[in-house]
C-alpha positions in Angstrom: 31.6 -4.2 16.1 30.9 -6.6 14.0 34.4 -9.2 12.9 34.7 -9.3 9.2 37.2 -10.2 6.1 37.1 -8.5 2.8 38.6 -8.2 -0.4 37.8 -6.6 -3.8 39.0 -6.6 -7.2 41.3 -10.3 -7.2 41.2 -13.0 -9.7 40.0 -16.6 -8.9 43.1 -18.1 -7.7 43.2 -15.2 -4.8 39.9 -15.2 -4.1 39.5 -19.0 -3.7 43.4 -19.0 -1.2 40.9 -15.9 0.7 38.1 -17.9 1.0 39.5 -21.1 2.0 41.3 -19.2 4.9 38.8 -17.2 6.1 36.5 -20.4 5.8 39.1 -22.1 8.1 38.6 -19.3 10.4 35.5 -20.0 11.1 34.3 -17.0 8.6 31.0 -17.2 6.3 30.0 -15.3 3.3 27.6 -12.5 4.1 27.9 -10.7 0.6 29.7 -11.6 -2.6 30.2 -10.7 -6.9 31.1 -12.0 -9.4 32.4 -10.1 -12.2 35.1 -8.4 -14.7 35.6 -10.2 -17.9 33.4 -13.0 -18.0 36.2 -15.7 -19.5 38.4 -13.7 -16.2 36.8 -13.4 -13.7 37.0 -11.2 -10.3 35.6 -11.1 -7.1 34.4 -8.9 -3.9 33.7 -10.5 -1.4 32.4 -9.7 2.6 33.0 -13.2 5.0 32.1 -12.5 8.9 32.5 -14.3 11.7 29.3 -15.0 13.8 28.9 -17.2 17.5 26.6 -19.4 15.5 27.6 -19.5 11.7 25.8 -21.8 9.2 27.7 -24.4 7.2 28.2 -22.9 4.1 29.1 -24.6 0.2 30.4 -22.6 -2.4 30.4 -23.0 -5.7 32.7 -20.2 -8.3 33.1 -19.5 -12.2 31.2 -21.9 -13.6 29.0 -22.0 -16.8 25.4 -22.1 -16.4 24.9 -26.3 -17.3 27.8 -26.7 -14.8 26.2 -24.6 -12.2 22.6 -26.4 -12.7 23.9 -29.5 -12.2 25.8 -28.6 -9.0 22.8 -26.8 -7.8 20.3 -30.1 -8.8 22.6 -32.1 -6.9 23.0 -29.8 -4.0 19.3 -29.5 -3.7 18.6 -33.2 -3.8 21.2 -33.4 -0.4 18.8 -30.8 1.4 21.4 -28.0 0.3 19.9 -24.4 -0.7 21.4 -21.4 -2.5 21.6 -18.4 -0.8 23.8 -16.1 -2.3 24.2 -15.9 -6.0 25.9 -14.2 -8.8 26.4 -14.1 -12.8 28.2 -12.0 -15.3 29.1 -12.6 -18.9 26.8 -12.5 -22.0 23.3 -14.3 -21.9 24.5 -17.0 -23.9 28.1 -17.2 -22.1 27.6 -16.1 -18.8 29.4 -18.1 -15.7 27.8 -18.4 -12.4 28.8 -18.6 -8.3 26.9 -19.2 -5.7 26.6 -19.9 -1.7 24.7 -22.5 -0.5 23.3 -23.7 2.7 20.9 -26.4 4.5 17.0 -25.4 4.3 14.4 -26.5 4.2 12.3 -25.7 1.9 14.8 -25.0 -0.7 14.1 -21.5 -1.7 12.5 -20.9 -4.7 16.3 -20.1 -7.2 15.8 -19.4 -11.6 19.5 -18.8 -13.5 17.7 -17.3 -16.4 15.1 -14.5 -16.5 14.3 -11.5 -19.2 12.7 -8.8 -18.6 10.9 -7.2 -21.2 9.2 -10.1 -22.7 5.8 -11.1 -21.8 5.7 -15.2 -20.1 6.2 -16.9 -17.5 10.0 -16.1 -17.8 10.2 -12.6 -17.0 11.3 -11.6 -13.5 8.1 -9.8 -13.2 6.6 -13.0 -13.7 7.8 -15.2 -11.4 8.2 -12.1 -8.4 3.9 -12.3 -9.1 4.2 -15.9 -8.8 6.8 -15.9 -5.2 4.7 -13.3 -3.8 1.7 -15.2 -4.0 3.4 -18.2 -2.7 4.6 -16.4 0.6 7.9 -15.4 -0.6 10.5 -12.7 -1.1 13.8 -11.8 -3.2 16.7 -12.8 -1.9 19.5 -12.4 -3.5 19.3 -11.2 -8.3 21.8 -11.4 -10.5 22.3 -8.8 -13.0 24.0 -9.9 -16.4 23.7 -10.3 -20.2 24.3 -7.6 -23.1 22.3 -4.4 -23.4 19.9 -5.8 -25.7 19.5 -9.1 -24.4 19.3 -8.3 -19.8 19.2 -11.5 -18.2 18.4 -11.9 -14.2 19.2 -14.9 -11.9 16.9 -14.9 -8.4 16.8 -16.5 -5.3 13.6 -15.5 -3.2 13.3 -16.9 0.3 10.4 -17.8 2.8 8.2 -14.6 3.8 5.6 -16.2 6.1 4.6 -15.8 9.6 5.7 -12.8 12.1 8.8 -12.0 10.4 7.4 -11.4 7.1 7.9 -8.5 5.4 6.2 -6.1 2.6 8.9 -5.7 -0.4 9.4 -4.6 -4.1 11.6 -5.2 -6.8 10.1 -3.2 -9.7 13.6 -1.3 -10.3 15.4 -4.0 -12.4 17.2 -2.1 -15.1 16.9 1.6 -13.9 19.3 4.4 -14.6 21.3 6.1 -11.6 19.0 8.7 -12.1 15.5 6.3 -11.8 17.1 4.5 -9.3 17.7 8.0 -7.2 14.1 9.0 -7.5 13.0 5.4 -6.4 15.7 5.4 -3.8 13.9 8.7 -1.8 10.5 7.7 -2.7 10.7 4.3 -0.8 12.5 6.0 2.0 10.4 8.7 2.2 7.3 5.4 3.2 9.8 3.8 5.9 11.3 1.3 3.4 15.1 0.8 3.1 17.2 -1.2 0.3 18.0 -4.4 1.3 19.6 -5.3 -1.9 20.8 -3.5 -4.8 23.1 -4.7 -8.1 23.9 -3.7 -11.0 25.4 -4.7 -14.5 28.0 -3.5 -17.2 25.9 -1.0 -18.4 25.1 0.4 -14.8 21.9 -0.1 -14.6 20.3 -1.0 -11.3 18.5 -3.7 -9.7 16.8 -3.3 -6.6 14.9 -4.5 -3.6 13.1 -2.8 -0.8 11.5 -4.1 2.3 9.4 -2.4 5.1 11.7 -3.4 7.7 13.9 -1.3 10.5 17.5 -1.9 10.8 17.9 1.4 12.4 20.8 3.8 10.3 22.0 2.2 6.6 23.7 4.2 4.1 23.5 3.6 0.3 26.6 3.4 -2.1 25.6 3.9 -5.8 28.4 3.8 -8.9 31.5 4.0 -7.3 34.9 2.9 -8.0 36.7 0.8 -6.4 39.0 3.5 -4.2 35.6 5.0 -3.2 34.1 1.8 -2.3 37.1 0.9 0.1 36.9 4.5 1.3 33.2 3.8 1.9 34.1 0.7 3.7 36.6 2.1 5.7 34.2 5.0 7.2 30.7 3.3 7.2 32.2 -0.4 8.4 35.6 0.1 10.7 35.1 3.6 11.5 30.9 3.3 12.6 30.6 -0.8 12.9 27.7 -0.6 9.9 27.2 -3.8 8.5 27.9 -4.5 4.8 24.8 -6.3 3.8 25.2 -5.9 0.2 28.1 -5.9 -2.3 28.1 -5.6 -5.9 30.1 -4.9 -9.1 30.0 -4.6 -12.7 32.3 -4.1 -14.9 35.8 -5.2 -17.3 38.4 -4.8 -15.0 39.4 -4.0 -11.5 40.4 -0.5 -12.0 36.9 0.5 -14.2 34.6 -1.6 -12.5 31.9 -0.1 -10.5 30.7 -0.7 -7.3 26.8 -0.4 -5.1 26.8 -1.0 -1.4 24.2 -1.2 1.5 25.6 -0.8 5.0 23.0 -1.2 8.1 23.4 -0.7 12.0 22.2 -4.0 12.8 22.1 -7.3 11.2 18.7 -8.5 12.0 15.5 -6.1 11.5 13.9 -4.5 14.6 11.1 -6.9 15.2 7.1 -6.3 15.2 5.0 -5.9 18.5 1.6 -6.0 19.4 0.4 -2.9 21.2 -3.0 -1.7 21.7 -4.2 1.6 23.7 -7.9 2.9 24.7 -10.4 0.9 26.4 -11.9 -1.0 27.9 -10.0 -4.0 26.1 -11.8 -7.2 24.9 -9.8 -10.3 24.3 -11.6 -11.8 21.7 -11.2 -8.8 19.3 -7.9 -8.1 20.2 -7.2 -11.4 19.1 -9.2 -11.1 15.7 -7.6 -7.5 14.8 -3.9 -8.8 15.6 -4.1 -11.6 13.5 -5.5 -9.7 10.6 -2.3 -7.2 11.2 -0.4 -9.8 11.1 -1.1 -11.6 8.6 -1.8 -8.6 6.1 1.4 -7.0 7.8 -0.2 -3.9 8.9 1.2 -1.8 11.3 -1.5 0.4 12.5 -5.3 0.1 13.3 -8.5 1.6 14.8 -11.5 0.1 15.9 -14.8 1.1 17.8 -18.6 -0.3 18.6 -21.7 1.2 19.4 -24.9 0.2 20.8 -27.5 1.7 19.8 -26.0 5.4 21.2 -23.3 4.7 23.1 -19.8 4.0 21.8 -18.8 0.6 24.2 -15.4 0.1 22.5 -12.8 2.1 21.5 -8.8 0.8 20.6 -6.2 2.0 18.4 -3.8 -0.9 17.3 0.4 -1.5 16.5 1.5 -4.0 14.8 4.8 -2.6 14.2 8.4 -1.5 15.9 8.6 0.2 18.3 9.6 3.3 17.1 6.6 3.7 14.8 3.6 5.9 16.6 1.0 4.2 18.6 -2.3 4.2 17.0 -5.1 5.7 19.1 -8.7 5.4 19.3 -8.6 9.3 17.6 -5.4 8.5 14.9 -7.5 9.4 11.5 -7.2 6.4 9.3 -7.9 6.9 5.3 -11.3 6.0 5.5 -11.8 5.4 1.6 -14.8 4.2 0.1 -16.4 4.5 3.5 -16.4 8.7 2.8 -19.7 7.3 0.7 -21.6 7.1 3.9 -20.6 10.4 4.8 -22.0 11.8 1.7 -25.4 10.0 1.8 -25.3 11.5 5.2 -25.7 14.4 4.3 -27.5 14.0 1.3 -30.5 12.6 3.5 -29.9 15.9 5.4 -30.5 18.3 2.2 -33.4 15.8 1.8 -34.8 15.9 5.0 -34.7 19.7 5.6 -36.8 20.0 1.8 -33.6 21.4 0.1 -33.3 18.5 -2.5 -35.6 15.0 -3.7 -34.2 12.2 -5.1 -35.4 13.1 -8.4 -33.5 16.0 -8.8 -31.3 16.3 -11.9 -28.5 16.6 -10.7 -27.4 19.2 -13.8 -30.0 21.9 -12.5 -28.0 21.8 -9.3 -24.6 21.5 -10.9 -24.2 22.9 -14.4 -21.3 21.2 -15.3 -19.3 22.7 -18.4 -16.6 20.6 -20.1 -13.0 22.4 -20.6 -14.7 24.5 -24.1 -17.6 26.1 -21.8 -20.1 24.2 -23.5 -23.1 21.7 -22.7 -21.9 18.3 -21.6 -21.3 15.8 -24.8 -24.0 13.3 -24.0 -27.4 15.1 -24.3 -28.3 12.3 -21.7 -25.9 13.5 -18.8 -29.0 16.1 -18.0 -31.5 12.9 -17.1 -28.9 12.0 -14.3 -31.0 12.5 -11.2 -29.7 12.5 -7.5 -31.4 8.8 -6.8 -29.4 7.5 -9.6 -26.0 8.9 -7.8 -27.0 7.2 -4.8 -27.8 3.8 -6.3 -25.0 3.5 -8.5 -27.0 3.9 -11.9 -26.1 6.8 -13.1 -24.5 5.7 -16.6 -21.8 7.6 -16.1 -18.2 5.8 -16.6 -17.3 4.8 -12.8 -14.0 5.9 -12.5 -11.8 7.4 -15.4 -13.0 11.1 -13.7 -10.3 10.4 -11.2 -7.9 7.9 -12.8 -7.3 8.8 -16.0 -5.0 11.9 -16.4 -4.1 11.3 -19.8 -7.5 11.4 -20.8 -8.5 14.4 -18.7 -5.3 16.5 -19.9 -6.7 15.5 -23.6 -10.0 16.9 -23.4 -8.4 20.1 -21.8 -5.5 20.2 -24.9 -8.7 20.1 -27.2 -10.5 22.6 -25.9 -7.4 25.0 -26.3 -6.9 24.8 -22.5 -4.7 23.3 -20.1 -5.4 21.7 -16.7 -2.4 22.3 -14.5 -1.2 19.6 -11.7 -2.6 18.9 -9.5 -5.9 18.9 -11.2 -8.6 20.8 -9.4 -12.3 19.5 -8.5 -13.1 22.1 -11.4 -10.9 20.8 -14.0 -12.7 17.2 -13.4 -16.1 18.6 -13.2 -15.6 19.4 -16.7 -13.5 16.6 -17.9 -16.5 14.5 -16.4 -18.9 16.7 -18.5 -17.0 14.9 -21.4 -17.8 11.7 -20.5 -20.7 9.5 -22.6 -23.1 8.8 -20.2 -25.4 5.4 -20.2 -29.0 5.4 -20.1 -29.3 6.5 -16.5 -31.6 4.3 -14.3 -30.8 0.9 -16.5 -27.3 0.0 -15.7 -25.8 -0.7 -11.7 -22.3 -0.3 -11.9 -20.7 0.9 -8.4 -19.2 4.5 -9.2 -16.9 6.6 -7.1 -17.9 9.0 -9.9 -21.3 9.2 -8.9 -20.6 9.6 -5.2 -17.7 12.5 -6.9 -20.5 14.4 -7.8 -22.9 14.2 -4.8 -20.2 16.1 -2.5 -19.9 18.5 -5.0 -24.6 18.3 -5.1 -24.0 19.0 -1.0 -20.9 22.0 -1.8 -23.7 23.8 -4.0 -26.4 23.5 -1.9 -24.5 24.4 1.1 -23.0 27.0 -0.6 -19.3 26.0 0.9 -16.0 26.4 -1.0 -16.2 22.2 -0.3 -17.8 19.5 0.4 -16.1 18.7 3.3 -16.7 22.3 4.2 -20.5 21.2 4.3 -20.1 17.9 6.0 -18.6 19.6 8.8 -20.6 23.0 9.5 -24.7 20.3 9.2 -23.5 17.0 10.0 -20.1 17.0 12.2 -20.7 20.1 14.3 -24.4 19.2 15.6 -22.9 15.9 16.8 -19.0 17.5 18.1 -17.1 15.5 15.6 -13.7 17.2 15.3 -11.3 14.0 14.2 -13.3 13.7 10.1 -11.2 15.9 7.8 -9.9 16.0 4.1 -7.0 13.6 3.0 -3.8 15.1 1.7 -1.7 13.4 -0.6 1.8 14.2 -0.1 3.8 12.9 2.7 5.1 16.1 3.8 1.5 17.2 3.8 0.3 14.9 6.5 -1.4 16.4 9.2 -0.7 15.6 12.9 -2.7 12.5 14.1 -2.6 11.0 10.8 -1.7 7.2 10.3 1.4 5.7 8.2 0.3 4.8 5.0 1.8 1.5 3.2 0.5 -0.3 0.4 1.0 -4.3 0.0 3.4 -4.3 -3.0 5.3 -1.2 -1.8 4.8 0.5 -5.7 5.9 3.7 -6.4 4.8 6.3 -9.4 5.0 9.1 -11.6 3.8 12.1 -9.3 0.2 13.4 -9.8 1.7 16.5 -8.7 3.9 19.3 -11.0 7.1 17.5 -11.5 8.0 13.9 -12.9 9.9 12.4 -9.7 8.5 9.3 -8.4 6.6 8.9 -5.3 5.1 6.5 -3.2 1.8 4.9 -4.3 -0.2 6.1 -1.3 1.4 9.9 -0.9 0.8 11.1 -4.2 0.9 9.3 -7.3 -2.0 7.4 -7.8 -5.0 9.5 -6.9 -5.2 13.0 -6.3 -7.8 12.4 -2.9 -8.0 15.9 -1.9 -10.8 16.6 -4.5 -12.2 13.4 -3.4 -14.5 14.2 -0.5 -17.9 12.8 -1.8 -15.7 9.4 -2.7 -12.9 8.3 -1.2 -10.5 11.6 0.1 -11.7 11.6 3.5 -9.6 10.4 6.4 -11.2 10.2 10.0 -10.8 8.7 13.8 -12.5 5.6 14.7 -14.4 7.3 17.4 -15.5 10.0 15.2 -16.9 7.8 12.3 -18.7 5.6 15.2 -20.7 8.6 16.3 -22.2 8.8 12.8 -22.8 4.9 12.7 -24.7 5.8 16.3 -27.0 8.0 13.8 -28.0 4.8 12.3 -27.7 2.6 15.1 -30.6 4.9 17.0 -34.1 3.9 16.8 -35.1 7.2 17.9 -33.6 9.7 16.0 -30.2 12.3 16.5 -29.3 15.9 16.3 -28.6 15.0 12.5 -31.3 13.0 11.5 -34.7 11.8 11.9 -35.1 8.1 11.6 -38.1 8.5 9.1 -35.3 9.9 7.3 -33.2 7.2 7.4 -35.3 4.1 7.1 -37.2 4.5 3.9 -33.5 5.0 2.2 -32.4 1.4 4.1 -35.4 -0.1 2.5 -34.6 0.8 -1.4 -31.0 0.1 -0.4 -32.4 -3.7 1.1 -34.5 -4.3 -2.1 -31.4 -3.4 -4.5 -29.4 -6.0 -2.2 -32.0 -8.6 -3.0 -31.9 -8.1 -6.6 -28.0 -8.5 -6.7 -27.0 -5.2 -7.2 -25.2 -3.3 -4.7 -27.5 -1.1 -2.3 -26.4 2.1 -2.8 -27.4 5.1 -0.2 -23.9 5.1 1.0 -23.7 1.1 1.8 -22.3 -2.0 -0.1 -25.5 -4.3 1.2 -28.6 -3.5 3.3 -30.8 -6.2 4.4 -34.0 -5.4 6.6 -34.3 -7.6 9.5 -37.4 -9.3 11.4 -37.9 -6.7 14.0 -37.6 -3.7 11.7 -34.2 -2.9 12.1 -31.3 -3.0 9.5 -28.0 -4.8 8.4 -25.8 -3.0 6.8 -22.0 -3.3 5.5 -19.8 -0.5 3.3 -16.6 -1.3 2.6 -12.8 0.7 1.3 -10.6 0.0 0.1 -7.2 2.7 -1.3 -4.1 0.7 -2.7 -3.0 1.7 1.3 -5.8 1.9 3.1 -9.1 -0.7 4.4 -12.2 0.2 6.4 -15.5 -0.7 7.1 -18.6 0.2 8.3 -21.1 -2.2 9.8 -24.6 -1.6 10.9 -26.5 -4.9 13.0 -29.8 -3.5 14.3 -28.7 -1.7 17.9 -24.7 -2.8 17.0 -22.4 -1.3 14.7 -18.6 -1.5 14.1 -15.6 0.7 12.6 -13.0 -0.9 11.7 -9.3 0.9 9.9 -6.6 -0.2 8.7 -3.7 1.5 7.3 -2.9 -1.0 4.8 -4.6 -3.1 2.4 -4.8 -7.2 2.2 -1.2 -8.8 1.1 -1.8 -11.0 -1.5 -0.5 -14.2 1.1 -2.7 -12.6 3.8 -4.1 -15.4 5.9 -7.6 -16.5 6.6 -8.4 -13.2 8.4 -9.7 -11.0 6.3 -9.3 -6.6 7.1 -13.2 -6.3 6.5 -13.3 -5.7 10.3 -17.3 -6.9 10.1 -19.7 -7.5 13.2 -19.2 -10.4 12.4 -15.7 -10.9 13.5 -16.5 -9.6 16.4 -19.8 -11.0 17.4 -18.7 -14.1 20.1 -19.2 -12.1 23.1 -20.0 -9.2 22.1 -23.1 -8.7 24.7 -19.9 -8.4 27.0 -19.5 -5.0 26.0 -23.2 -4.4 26.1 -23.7 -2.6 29.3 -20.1 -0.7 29.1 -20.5 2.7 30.1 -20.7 5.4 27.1 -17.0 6.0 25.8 -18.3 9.3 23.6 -17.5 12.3 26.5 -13.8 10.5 26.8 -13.0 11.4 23.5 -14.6 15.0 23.8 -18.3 14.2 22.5 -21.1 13.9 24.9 -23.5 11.3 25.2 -26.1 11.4 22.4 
C-alpha cells in the first residue's frame, strides 16, 4: 500500500497550506493540475511518501515570463522540471511546475501548436526528442479552441530502461481517444499519461512498458474521480500516476486518471532457448535487442547442409512468451526468396522461361473487365519481375486504397474490405507501366505478381498454397505459413509484433476503428505471399538457405538451376542496381561460390537472409530499428557473426531436432 495525500478542487491558498504540510511530512508530488478559471485558479494534486524521496521545488500560478524566468534560473542551479501544468488562454495562460536535480536537464518547451507546420509544433519537437534518445514526460494541455497550445517535458530514454512510446493523440475526442485507448492496449502498451483541456479533448502518451494491472479514468467529475480514487487507490493499493483536470470550476470541471499496480515498470531480461549457444552471437543479437528495444528474436546458421545453430531470443519481461528456434517471425521482404524459389522450380521442371510475358500466364483485367490501360503491361516478362524492371509502379498496388477503391467506383464497381488478391490484380491492371527492361526500381509489386505467376501455374487457390505442396513439403518444412493481419487472428507460435513509434491507423479492414500499425492497418499481408505476407521459423527458412548453401544440389533444386540466376543477380550488383532473383546483392566469389544478402523490413518486423559460400544466416526480429538504435544494426548479416564462427563448424546437424531430417 502505497502512503499518499490528496486533494482536489481548492483554491491556491489551500492548496499551497496542503503542500507545505505534506512537504513537511516528508511527502513529494507524484501527480499534479492546474486549472479552473485561469485568473482563479484550482488544484489536484497526488503527494506520496517514499523511503528515498527526491528534493523537490515547486513553483504555482504564475504567468508564462514569470515562469521562464524561474525555470532559467532553476536550470542554471542544476534544477529540472518534472512535473508541469498550464491553463488559461494562449496569450494569458499561468503556469506550475515541479522541479528536481538532474542532470541533463530534460528537454522542457511552455509553448507549442499543433496544427501548424515548423519547428513549433509538438509533432515537431516529439520527432526531434525521439531522435535525441528521449521521451514525454509530462504535456500540458491549454489555450482556446482555435488557438490549442501544449507545454512538454520529455525525459532521458536511453540505455536498458528505455522504452518505445507515442504521443500522436493530442487533441482527440473521447470517442478518438477510446479507439486509440484499445488499439494500443490491444499491442501490450498502457497509458502512462493522459490530460486534457476545457474543451475535453485529450492528450495522450503510451509506452511499451509492464506495470502489471492499471485502470483508465476518462471525463469524469469530480464525485466520480474521488469515487475512483477511493476504489482503485485505498480499496486495491493502485497507484495514481496520473491526474488531470480541465475546466471553470470545481463543481463542472472534469477529471482523467491512470492508476497502476506498481510504481516502477517490470524490467527487461535477456533469455535465450535452443542450442547449442555461442557467446559471441549471443552477445551481438542482445545488444541489437537492446538497443532497437526488441523483445523477441530468432536466429539460425547452416553449413553447407546442416543447420549448426539454432536460438530463439527475449529481450522482454518476463511474462512475455519465449521465443524459440520454431516461433514464426514476419519474415517481410525476405518472402522474395521464397518466391524466386519457386520460380526457379517452374523453371527448372520446363513449366516457365524467363521470357515469359507474364500477361499470357496471368490475364489481368482491371475492375471494367477490360485489357490493362498501358498497351505496354503485356511486354512485362517474368525476368523483368525478378530483376526489378518491370516498369510497373513499385508499390501503390498494396498501399494505396484510395486509389484502388477509385478505379473500382469508376468502373461502376466496388471493392469491399479487406481487398482481395483479385481486386488488386485488377487495380494493378490500371497502373501505367514503364518501358519494361529500362528502369531498376526495387518492386514489391513485381514480386506481388510472381506468387500469383507460381498460383497459376500450380493451379492452387494461393501462392502459398504452391510454395508449400513443390518447395516446403519435399524438404519437411511445416513452420512457413501466410501472415494474418489482425491480432485476434494470430496463429499459435506467432511472435509479438511492435513497431518503433507505436502508431496506430484507420483499419484496412470493414469498419473505421483504429488499430495498431502492425495488426491491421497498414497493409493488408494476407494477399501478400509473393512480397512480404509470409511469416516463418528460423529453422524453417534456414533449410531453404541450405538449398543455396549446397554445392551439390537438394530435393528442391538442382544447382545448375541455381547458379546461372546468382550470376545475372552478381552482374546487376556490379552495375549498381539491386540483384534481383530474390536477393538485395549477389557477388560471385573466387572459388565459384556466392555472396548473397536479402533484407525486410515491415513497420514491425526485420529479417535477413545471408548466403557466404558453404555459410548462411537467418536472422528475425520482431521489431524494426528505433530511430536512437545504437551502433548495432538488426541486419543480423554473416558478418556479425563471423569471429568464430568455424566454432560451430563441425556441430552436429540440428535439422531432425526440429522435425526435418538431414539433407
Amino acid at each position: 500500500m502505497y502512503n499518499l495525500k490528496h486533494w482536489s478542487g481548492v483554491s491556491l491558498p489551500d492548496h499551497l497550506v496542503l503542500y507545505e504540510n505534506a512537504k513537511s511530512e516528508g511527502y513529494a508530488v507524484l501527480t499534479f493540475c492546474q486549472y479552473g478559471v485561469h485568473t482563479a485558479p484550482l488544484y489536484v494534486a497526488v503527494m506520496i511518501k517514499r523511503a528515498h524521496n527526491p528534493e523537490q521545488k515547486a513553483f504555482w500560478a504564475m504567468t508564462r515570463p514569470e515562469f521562464k524566468h524561474i525555470f532559467d534560473q532553476q536550470v542554471k542551479q542544476g534544477w529540472g522540471l518534472v512535473l508541469l501544468s498550464a491553463h488559461g488562454p494562449a496569450n494569458g495562460a499561468l503556469f506550475a511546475g515541479v522541479f528536481e536535480k538532474r542532470d541533463p536537464i530534460p528537454l522542457t518547451t511552455f509553448e507549442l501548436t499543433r496544427k501548424e507546420l515548423g519547428h513549433k509544433t509538438l509533432q515537431a519537437i516529439n520527432a526531434k526528442a525521439r531522435k535525441e534518445g528521449l521521451r514525454p514526460l509530462c504535456i500540458a494541455s491549454y489555450g482556446e479552441a482555435n488557438s490549442s497550445r501544449f507545454a512538454a517535458i520529455w525525459q532521458d530514454n536511453t540505455g536498458p530502461d528505455a522504452v518505445l512510446w507515442n504521443n500522436d493523440g493530442t487533441l482527440d475526442s473521447l470517442d478518438t481517444l477510446e479507439q486509440r485507448n484499445v488499439a494500443q492496449i490491444s499491442n501490450w502498451c498502457r497509458p502512462v499519461f493522459l490530460t486534457l483541456n476545457k474543451n475535453q479533448e485529450f492528450c495522450s502518451v503510451y509506452e511499451a512498458s509492464d506495470v502489471g494491472r492499471f485502470e483508465i479514468v476518462k471525463l469524469t467529475d469530480s464525485i466520480r474521480f474521488e469515487l475512483a480514487y477511493q476504489e482503485w487507490v485505498t480499496e486495491k493499493g493502485f497507484l495514481p500516476i496520473c491526474v488531470q483536470a480541465a475546466g471553470e470550476d470545481a463543481l463542472t470541471a472534469s477529471f482523467s486518471a491512470i492508476f497502476v499496480e506498481r510504481e516502477k515498470p517490470i524490467p527487461r531480461v535477456w533469455s535465450a532457448t535452443g542450442g547449442p549457444d555461442h557467446t559471441h552471437i549471443e552477445n551481438n543479437v542482445q545488444a541489437a535487442m537492446t538497443s532497437a528495444i526488441i523483445r523477441q528474436a530468432g536466429v539460425a546458421i547452416v553449413f553447407k547442409k546442416r543447420l549448426v545453430y539454432a536460438r530463439g531470443f527475449n529481450m522482454a519481461e518476463s511474462n512475455w512468451p519465449q521465443a524459440e528456434p520454431t516461433t514464426h517471425f514476419r519474415l517481410a521482404s525476405c518472402s522474395k526468396t521464397i518466391t524466386a524459389l519457386a520460380i526457379f522450380q517452374l523453371i527448372e521442371e520446363g513449366k516457365l522461361k524467363l521470357s515469359d510475358r507474364m500477361q499470357d500466364i496471368l490475364k489481368l483485367k482491371t475492375p471494367a473487365g477490360d485489357e490493362p490501360t498501358d498497351p505496354k503491361f503485356k511486354e512485362i516478362r517474368i525476368r523483368h519481375l525478378l530483376e526489378h524492371s518491370s516498369g510497373l509502379p513499385p508499390s501503390e498496388f498494396d498501399d494505396d486504397l484510395k486509389a484502388l477503391t477509385t478505379a473500382f467506383n469508376n468502373a461502376g464497381k466496388t471493392a469491399s474490405l479487406p481487398v482481395s488478391a483479385e481486386d488488386t490484380d485488377s487495380f494493378i491492371a490500371t497502373l501505367p507501366v514503364q518501358p519494361p527492361g529500362h528502369i531498376f526500381i526495387y518492386s514489391d509489386c513485381g514480386y506481388y505478381l510472381l506468387g500469383r505467376v507460381v498460383k497459376q501455374l500450380r493451379g492452387t487457390v494461393t501462392p502459398i498454397d504452391a510454395y508449400q505442396k513443390h518447395l516446403f513439403d519435399p524438404l519437411q518444412i511445416q513452420r512457413i505459413r501466410r501472415a494474418k493481419d489482425l491480432i485476434a487472428d494470430q496463429q499459435p507460435g506467432e511472435a509479438r509484433y511492435q513497431d518503433p513509434l507505436l502508431e496506430v491507423g484507420t483499419s484496412v479492414f470493414p469498419g473505421k476503428e483504429l488499430l495498431p500499425t502492425c495488426y491491421g492497418s497498414t497493409y493488408h499481408l494476407e494477399i501478400l505471399d509473393g512480397d512480404g505476407g509470409l511469416t516463418g521459423a528460423a529453422v524453417d527458412v534456414a533449410r531453404l538457405v541450405a538449398v543455396l548453401t549446397s554445392q551439390d544440389g537438394s530435393p528442391v533444386l538442382k544447382r545448375e538451376t541455381i547458379v546461372p540466376r546468382f550470376i545475372r543477380g552478381s552482374v546487376l550488383t556490379q552495375d549498381g542496381r539491386r540483384a534481383g532473383y530474390g536477393f538485395d546483392a549477389i557477388d560471385k566469389q573466387s572459388d565459384g561460390k556466392f555472396f548473397a544478402l536479402k533484407g525486410g523490413a515491415l513497420p514491425d518486423a526485420h529479417s535477413a537472409i545471408v548466403i557466404d559460400g558453404d555459410w548462411g544466416s537467418v536472422s528475425l526480429f520482431a521489431g524494426a530499428d528505433a530511430p536512437n538504435a545504437g551502433s548495432v544494426s538488426l541486419g543480423g548479416f554473416l558478418s556479425v557473426y563471423a569471429p568464430n564462427r568455424d566454432s560451430l563448424m563441425n556441430n552436429d546437424d540440428l535439422f531432425p531436432q526440429f522435425g526435418m531430417p538431414s539433407l
